[in-house]
N, C-alpha and C positions, 0 to 999 in steps of 0.2 A: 762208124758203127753200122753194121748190117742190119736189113729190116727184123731178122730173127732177131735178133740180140736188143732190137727197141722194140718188142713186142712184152704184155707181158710175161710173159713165159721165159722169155730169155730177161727180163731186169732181173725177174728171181732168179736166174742159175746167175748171174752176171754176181749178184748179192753174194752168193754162196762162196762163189771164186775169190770174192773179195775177203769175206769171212773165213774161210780157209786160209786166203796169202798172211792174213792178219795173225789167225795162227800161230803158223808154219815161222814167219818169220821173226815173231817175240822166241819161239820155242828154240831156233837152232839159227837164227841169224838170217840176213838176206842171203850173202855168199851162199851159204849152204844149204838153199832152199833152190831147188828146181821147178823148172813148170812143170815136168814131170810128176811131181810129187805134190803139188798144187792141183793138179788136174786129177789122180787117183783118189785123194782122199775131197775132192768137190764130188766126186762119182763120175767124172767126165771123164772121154778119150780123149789123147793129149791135143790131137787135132779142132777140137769140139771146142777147145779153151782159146784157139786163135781167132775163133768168132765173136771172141768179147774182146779178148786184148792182142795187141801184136807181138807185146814179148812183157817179161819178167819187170821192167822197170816201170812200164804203164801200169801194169800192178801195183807199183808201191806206189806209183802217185795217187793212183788211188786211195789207197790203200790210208795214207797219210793225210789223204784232204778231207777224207769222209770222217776221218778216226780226231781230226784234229778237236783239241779238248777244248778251243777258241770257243768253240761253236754253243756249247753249255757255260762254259767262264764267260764271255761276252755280256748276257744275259741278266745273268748275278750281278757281273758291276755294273750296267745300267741300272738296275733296280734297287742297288744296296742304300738307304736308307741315310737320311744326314741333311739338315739345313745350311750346316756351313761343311767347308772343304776338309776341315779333320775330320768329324765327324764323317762324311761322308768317304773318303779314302783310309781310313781306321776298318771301316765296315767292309769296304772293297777289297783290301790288300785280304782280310779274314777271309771271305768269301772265295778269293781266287788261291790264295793259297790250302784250303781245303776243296777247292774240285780238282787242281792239280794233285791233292793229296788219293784222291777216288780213281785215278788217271796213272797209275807208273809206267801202266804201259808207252805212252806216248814219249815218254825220257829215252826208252828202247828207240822207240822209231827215230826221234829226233837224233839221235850217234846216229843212225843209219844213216837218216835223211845230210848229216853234215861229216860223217867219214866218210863214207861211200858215193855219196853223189855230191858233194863239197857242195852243197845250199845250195844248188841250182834249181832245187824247186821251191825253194823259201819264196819267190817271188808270185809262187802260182799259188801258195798258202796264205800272202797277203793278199792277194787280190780275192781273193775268196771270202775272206772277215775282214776288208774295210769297209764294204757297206755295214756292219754294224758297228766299224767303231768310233763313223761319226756321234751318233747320239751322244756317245761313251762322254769324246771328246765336247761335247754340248755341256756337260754336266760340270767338267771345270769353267768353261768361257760363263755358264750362268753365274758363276761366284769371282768373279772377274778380278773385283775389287777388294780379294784377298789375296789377290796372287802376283809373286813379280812379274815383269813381261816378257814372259816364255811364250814359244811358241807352240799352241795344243799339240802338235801332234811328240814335240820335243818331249812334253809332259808325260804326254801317252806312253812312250819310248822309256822315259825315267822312268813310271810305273811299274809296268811290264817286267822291265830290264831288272828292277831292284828286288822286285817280290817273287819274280821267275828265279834270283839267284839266292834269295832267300830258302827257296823250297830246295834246290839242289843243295845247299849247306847243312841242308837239316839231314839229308838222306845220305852226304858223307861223313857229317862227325858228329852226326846225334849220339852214338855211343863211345866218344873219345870222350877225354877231359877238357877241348875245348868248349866244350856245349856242356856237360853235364853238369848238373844242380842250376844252370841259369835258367830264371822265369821270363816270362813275356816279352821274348827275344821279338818274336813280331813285333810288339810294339815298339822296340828299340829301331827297329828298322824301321814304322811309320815314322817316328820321330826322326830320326837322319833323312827321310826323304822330304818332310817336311820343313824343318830347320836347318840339315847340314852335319857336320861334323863339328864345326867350330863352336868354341863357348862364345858365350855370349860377352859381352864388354862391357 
């Protein structure tokens, strides 16, 4: 980054460019997003935009680390509320599934980030929110002695993984007759992440 562009005068237009790509590319896609068109509507000349980024793709990484919805969800499930581990992932799964809800945009980016760049930056998105999802991961290991022996961050992965596909199911067949008329499908999903599928014996 050049001295202009770490000044502040340049992190504000550097913001704008970002808020622009961000935009530009929920609206008509990345392919069909130019720096061109990135740079006219920041107010910039297109030259003027290579003083923040080198090209289109820096952009989205940007674009995607900064927008990442981790960042706000993290937070909630640290804090979400519970003495024992139902209680307390009952309240988390709630929690992450309604800021993922406040968030569609990031659904967008993430096709992008995994058709178009095949998750090659998923690795620059975890290293970005693992410092906070040790604590995350603190919060099962303190209830230790309710839980099989999984490995935390396995847990973490099953969380994620199960409440992340949770919120995608809802937003493909919330209005089929697979979903329609059933109630507190979340909690049928804490319950399977907690006990499984199997009945009991």
């Amino acid at each position: 980054m050049s001295a202009s562009a770490a000044s502040p005068k340049g992190e504000k237009t550097r913001q704008v460019i970002v808020d622009t790509a961000h935009r530009l590319f929920l609206e008509q896609g990345f392919a069909a997003t130019s720096m061109r068109q990135i740079a006219d509507q920041s107010g910039l000349a297109l030259g003027g935009i290579y003083n923040h980024f080198p090209n289109k793709d820096a952009i989205f990484v940007e674009v995607i680390l900064s927008r990442h919805p981790f960042y706000q969800v993290l937070p909630l499930l640290k804090s979400a509320p519970g003495d024992t581990v139902e209680e307390f992932v009952r309240n988390a799964a709630k929690n992450m599934v309604a800021e993922l809800g406040r968030r569609p945009d990031f659904v967008k980016l993430l096709f992008v980030e995994l058709v178009e760049f095949e998750g090659k930056n998923v690795p620059k998105m975890y290293e970005s929110i693992y410092p906070e999802i040790l604590p995350l991961i603190q919060r099962f290991i303190s209830n230790n002695g309710e839980l099989r022996d999984i490995s935390p961050m396995v847990l973490f992965r099953a969380f994620v993984g199960l409440f992340f596909s949770f919120y995608m199911t809802e937003l493909l067949f919330s209005s089929t007759p697979l979903v329609i008329g059933q109630k507190n499908s979340l909690d049928v999903f804490v319950d399977i992440f907690l006990r499984g599928v199997l009945a009991d014996k």
